[in-house]
C-alpha positions in Angstrom: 73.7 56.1 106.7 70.3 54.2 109.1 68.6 56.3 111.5 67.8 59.5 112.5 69.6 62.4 111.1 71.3 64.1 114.0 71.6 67.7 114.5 75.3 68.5 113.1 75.1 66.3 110.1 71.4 68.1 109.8 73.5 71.5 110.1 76.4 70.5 108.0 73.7 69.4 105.3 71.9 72.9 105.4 75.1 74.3 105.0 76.7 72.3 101.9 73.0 73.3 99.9 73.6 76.9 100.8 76.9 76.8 99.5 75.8 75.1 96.7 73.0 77.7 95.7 75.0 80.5 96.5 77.8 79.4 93.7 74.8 79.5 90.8 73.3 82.4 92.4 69.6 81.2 93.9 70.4 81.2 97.4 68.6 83.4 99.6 70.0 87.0 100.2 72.0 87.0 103.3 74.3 89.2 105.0 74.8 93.2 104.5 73.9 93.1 100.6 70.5 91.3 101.2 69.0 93.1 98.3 69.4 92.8 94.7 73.1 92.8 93.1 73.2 95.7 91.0 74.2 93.6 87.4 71.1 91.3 88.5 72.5 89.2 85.9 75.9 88.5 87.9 77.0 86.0 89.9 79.5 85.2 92.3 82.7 82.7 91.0 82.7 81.0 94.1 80.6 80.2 97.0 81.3 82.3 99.5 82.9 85.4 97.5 80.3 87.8 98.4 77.4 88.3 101.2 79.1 86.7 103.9 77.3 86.0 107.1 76.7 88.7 109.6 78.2 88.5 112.9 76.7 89.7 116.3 79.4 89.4 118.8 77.4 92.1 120.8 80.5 94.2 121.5 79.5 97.2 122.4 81.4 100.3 121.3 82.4 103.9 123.0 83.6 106.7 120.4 85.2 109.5 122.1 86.0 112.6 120.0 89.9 113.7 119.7 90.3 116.4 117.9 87.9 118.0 115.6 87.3 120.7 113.0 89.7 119.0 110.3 88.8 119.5 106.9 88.5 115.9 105.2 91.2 114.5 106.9 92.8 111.3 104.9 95.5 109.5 106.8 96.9 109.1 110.0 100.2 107.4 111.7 101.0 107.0 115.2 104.4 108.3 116.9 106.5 106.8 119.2 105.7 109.5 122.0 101.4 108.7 121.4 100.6 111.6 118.8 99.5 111.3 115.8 100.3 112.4 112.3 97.0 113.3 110.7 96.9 114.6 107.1 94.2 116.9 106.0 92.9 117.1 102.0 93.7 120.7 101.7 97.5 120.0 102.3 97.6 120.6 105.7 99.8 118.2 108.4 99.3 118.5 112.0 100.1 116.8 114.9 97.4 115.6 117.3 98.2 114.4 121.0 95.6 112.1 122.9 94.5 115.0 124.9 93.4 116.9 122.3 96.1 119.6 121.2 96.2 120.0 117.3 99.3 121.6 115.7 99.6 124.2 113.8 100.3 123.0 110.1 103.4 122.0 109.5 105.6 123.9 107.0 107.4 122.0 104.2 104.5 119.9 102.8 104.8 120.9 99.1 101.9 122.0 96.9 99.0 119.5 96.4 96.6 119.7 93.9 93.6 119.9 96.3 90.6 119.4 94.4 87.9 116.3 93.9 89.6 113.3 95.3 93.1 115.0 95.3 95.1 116.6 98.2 97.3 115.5 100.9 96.1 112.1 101.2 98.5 108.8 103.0 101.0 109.5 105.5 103.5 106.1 107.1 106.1 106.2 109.4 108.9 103.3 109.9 110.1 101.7 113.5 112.8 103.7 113.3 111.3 107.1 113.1 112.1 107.7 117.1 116.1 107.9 115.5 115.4 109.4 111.7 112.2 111.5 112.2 111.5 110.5 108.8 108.2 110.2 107.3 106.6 109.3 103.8 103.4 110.9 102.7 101.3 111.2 99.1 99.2 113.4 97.4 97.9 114.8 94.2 101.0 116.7 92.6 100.5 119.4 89.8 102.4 118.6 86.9 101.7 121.6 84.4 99.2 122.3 82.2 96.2 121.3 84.6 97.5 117.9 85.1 98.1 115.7 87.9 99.0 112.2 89.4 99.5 110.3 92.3 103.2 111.3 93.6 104.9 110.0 97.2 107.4 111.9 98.8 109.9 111.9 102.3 110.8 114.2 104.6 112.4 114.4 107.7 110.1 116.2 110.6 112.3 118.8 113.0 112.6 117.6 116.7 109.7 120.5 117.8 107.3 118.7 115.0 106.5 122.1 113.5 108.1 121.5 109.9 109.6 119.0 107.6 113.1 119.3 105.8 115.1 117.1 103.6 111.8 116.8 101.2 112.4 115.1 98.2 110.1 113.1 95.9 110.0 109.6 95.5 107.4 108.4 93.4 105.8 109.8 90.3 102.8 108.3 88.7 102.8 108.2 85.3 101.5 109.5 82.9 99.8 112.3 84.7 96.1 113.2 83.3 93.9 116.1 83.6 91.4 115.0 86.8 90.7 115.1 90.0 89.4 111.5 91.2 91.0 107.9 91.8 94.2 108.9 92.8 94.7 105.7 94.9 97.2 106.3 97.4 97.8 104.3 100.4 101.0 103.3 101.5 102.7 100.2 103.2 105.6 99.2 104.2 106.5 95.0 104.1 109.1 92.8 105.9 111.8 93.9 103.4 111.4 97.5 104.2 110.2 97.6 100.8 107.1 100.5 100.4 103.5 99.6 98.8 102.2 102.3 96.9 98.6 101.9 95.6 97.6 104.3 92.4 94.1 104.7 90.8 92.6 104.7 87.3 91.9 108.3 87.2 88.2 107.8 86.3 87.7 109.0 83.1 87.1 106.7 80.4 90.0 107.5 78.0 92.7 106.8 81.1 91.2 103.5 82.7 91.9 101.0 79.8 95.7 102.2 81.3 94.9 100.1 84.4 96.2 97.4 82.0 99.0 98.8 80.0 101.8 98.0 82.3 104.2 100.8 80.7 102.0 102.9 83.2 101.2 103.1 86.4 97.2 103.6 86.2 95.8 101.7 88.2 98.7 99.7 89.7 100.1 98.6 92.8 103.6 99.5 92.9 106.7 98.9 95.4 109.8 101.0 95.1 112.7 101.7 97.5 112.0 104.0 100.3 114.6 106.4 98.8 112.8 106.0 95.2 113.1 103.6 92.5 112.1 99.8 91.6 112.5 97.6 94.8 114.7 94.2 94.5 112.2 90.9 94.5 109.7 92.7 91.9 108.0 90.8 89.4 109.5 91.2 85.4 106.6 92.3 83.2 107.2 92.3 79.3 107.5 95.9 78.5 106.4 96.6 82.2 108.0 98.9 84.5 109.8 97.9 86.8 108.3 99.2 90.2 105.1 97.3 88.7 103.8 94.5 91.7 100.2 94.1 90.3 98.0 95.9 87.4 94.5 95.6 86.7 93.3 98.3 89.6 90.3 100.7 89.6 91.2 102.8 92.4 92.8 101.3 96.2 92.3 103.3 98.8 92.8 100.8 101.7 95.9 98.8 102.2 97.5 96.8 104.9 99.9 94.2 106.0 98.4 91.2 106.6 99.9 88.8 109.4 100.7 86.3 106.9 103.9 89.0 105.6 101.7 90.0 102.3 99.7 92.7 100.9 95.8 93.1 101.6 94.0 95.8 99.3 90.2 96.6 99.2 89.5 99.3 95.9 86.6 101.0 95.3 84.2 99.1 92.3 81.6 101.5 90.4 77.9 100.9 91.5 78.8 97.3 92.9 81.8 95.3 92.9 83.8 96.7 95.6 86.8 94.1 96.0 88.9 92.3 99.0 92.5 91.1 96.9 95.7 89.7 98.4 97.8 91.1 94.9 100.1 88.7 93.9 103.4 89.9 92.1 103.0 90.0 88.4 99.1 89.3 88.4 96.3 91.1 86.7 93.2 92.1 89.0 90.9 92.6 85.6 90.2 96.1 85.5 88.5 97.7 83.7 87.8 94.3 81.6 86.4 92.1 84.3 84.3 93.3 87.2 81.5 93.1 89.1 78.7 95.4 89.5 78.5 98.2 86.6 78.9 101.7 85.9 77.4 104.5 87.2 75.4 105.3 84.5 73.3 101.8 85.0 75.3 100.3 81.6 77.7 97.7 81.6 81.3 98.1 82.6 83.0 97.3 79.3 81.5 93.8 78.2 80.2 93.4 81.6 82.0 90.1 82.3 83.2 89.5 85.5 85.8 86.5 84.5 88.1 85.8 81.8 91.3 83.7 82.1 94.6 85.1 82.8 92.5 87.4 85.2 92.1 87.0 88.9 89.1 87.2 91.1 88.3 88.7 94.2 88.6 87.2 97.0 85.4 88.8 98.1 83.4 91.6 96.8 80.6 94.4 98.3 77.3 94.7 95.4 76.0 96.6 97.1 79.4 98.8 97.9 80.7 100.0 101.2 82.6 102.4 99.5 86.2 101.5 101.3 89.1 103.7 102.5 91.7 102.7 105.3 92.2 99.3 106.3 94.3 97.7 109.2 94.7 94.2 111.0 93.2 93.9 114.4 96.2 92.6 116.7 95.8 94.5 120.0 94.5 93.5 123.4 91.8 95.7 123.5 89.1 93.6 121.5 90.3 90.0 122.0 88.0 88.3 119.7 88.8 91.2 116.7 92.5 89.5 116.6 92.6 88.6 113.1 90.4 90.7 111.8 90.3 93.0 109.2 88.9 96.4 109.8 88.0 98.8 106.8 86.5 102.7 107.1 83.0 102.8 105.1 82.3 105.7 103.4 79.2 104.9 101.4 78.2 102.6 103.9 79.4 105.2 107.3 80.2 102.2 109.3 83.4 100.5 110.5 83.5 97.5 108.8 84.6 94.0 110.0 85.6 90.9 108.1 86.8 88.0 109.8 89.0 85.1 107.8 90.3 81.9 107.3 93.1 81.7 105.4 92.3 83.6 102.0 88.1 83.2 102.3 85.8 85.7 104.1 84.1 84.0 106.7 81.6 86.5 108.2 81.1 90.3 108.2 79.9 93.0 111.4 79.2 96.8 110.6 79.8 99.4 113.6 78.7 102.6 114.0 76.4 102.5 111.6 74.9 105.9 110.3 77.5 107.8 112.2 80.3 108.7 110.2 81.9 108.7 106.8 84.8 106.4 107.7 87.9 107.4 106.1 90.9 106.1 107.5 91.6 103.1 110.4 94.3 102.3 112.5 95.2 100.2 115.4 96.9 101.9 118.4 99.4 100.9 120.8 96.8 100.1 123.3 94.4 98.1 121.2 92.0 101.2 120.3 90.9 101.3 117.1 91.3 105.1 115.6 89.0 106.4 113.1 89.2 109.8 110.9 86.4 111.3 109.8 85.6 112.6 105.8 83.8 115.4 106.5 84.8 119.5 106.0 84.6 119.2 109.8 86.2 116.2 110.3 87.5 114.2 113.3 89.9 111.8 115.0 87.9 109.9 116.9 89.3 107.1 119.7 87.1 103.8 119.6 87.2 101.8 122.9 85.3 99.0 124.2 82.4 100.0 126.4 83.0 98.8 130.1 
């Protein structure tokens, strides 16, 4: 090439050498985690798989309050008729309209084991709850002996929305273990009518190895029939069980449908290595063998590597975390330039978090509401709002809008 270097090859140059450092780890900090990884020693597979750019679209948000005074509300699904279903840790249910009015509980939610992590936790509907009434919801379920495990169950809800009947379980993860964190638990329906059902490792060291014994499901992603049992089009482990999609998990607590008809997960890493996957049926996501970041204690998670083949990477991770619970895909009309867009609750991090994409790498990253709120659960409404609950003992619904 003769001549002046103009400004887009310049550009395009800059960029290729900041690629290029960021794969072998010297680039400059940039992004969210601008300080120090937390395994200093780590680095990222890929250019690209961590500290994405920040974006400053300069949309400016207005949170208005719902409903308040829940105690550490977890999930949420909207009805046909506007209201929500909004699930509380203690075991409550309520109904919440737009203008305010909480239910009372409703009966027929059966006992949850509400302590740590656990409770009443995910709650989904299907397009066809207007005609069934029926719902799906999970939660920590007592098992004896101080034990407990990640367990899904249906129900259908009475016409007045003041209790459920028809209540039968669905889902039992096994084996059940004496805690009271990483229960997981998000839920998902696909295009096959299939349901997603994301499980944790439990957190204690002598049940997280089980993450990759797939005659368990620790630490899985798992996909039954609504009524129970293994759904048709699941992978075939050796000696795994059959309502097995992926293994290798640390604990998932946001889940979504992407619009390209698959599975999006973001679970919670130890001090670093929070992690974006798209789980492929049959695959291992590493746990607790590979990750990034390390444990709490400041040692090394296991070996502390964060590859080894036959074990897939991230598609991106947080070091440092943001902490993640709820996710959804941005489709409505409300913030044109979200539509694609993945949207995660911060709780760590007390920010709504944004991602943008192109095909299966992170292109960029924006934080919301920064400061304000432990950000436990996200959804999309009808008329493009993004809804956010609140993990606090006085927790909310809140309804976020664009400011006019």
């Amino acid at each position: 090439m003769h001549g002046p270097v103009g400004a887009t090859t310049l550009r395009r140059l800059l960029l290729a050498l900041a690629t290029l450092l960021a794969a072998t780890g010297d680039a400059p900090a940039q992004g969210f985690n601008a300080g120090s990884p937390n395994a200093r020693d780590q680095r990222p597979a890929f250019a690209g798989q961590t500290r994405a750019p920040i974006i400053q679209d300069g949309i400016q948000l207005r949170p208005t309050v719902i409903a308040k005074g829940l105690v550490n509300p977890w999930g949420m699904a909207e009805l046909p008729d506007g209201r929500w279903l909004v699930t509380e840790r203690p075991g409550r249910m309520r109904l919440i309209g737009m203008d305010g009015r909480m239910s009372e509980p409703i009966r027929g939610v059966p006992p949850v084991v509400a302590s740590g992590q656990g409770g009443l936790l995910d709650v989904v509907i299907r397009d066809d709850f207007a005609r069934t009434r029926r719902l799906w919801w999970s939660y920590a379920e007592p098992r004896g002996d101080s034990a407990n495990a990640t367990a899904v169950a249906t129900g259908v809800l009475s016409a007045d929305g003041t209790a459920l009947s028809e209540v039968r379980v669905v889902f039992q993860q096994q084996p059940a273990w004496r805690s009271s964190m990483h229960f997981g638990s998000r839920l998902v329906f696909d295009r096959q009518g299939a349901l997603f059902v994301t499980t944790g490792d439990r957190s204690v060291p002598d049940a997280r190895h089980l993450a990759q014994d797939v005659s368990t499901s620790i630490g899985k992603v798992v996909r039954i029939n609504p009524d129970g049992g293994a759904a048709a089009g699941n992978p075939s482990l050796p000696r795994g069980l059959p309502e097995i999609w992926s293994y290798g998990h640390r604990n998932m607590q946001s889940a979504a449908m992407g619009p390209d008809g698959a599975l999006w997960t973001v679970e919670h890493g130890a001090r670093g290595g929070d992690e974006l996957n798209r789980p492929d049926p049959g695959r291992n996501y590493g746990w607790p063998v590979i990750t990034y970041g390390q444990d709490y204690s400041g040692r090394p998670i296991g070996e502390g590597l964060t590859a080894r083949d036959g074990m897939e990477q991230p598609l991106y991770y947080w070091d440092p975390v943001i902490a993640p619970s709820g996710m959804a895909f941005y489709d409505g009309a409300m913030f044109p330039e979200w539509r694609g867009s993945v949207l995660i609750g911060g709780l760590a991090s007390r920010a709504l978090v944004r991602i943008t994409l192109d095909g299966k790498r992170v292109t960029g990253e924006a934080r919301y509401l920064v400061g304000e709120w432990r950000v436990r659960d996200v959804e999309v409404a009808r008329d493009g709002a993004v809804m956010i609950l609140t993990d606090h003992s006085d927790g909310a619904l809140i309804r976020i809008a664009r400011e006019r």
